[in-house]
N, C-alpha and C positions, 0 to 999 in steps of 0.2 A: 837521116832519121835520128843517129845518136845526139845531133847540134840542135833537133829540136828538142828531144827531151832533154836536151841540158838547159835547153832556156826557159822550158815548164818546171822546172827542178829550181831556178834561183825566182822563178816568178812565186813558184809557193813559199816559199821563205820570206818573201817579200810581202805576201800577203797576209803569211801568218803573224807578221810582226806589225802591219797598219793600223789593226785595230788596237788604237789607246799603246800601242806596243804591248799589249800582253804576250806573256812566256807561251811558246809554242807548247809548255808542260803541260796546259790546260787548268791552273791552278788556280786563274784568275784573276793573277798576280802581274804585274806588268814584270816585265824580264828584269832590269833594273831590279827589282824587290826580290826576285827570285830566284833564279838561275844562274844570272850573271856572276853575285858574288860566289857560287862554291866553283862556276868554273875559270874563277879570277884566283881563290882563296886552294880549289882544290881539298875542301874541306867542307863536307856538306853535317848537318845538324841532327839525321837522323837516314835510314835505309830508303825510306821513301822519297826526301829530298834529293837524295843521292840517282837514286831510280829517276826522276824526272827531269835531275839534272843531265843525263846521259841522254836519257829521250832529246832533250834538249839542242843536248851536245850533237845527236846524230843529224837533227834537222839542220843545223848549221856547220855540218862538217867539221869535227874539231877532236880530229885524231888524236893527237896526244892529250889533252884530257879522258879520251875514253879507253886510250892505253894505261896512262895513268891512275886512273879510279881503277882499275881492273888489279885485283890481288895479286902481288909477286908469285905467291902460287901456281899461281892461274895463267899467267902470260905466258904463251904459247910462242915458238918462234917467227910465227907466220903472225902474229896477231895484229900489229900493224897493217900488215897489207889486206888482210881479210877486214878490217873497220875502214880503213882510204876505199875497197872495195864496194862495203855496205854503204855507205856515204855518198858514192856518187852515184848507186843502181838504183835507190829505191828515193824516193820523196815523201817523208813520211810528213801525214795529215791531219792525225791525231793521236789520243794517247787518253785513256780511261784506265786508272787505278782501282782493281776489281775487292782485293784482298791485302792487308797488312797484318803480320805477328813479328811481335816483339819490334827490334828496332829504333828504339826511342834513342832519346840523348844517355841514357842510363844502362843502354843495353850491347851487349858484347856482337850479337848475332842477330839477324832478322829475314823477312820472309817479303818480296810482294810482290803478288799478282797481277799482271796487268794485260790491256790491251792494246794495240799499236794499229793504226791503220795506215796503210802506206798506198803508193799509187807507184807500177814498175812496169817499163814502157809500155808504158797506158792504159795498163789495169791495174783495177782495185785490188788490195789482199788486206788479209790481216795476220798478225804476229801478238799470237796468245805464249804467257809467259811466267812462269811462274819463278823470282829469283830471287837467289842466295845473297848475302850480305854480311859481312864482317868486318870487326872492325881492325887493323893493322896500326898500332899504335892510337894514336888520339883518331885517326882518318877511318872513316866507314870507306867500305871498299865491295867491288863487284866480285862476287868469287863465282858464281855460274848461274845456268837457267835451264829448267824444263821444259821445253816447246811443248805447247801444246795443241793440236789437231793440227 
């Protein structure tokens, strides 16, 4: 059972990247314009690029980017293995950015809300979220998130 949900798990990835290649972020961006360079550069341009860049990150498994955007604060000893975890449980589907504060290129802190739909051996869920954002030198950075329902 686990061999097939690993093969419905690289099939979506595969799909979400056919059309035109847009960024699994939902931004409408092809990945190339989008994603790709803050998870090449590790230097996203504002909280919410950041935010969708990790969404990003998680549909194509890419641990240590999501280690690394995560605030030295914040990295927990287990946090690697609990993201290698989330990465290979869940097959996420989508991503709707519900709410944004603050966060711009100019701002130290920011806020944003969002939703994630994922599919986890072979049910639908969703992951409501409301997250923190700061920035660690010139790099906006992941500092935590309120689950929501």
């Amino acid at each position: 059972m686990k061999c097939l949900y690993n093969i419905f798990q690289m099939y979506v990835k595969e799909e979400v990247m056919k059309e035109e290649n847009l960024c699994p972020c939902g931004s409408g961006k092809t990945y190339e314009l989008c994603c790709e360079p803050c998870h090449q550069n590790h230097n996203a341009p504002t909280a919410e690029a950041l935010m969708r860049s990790r969404y990003s990150a998680f549909v194509f498994g890419l641990v240590d980017y999501l280690f690394e955007t995560t605030h030295p604060s914040h990295r927990a000893k287990n946090l690697k293995a609990d993201i290698a975890s989330t990465c290979k449980g869940l097959a996420w589907t989508g991503l709707e950015v519900m709410e944004k504060w603050q966060g711009r290129e100019g701002d130290k802190v920011g806020k944003v809300a969002f939703r994630a739909s994922f599919v986890q051996e072979g049910k639908n869920g969703l992951h409501v979220e409301h997250s923190r954002f700061k920035r660690f030198g010139k790099a906006w950075m992941y500092v935590d998130g309120e689950v929501k329902g």
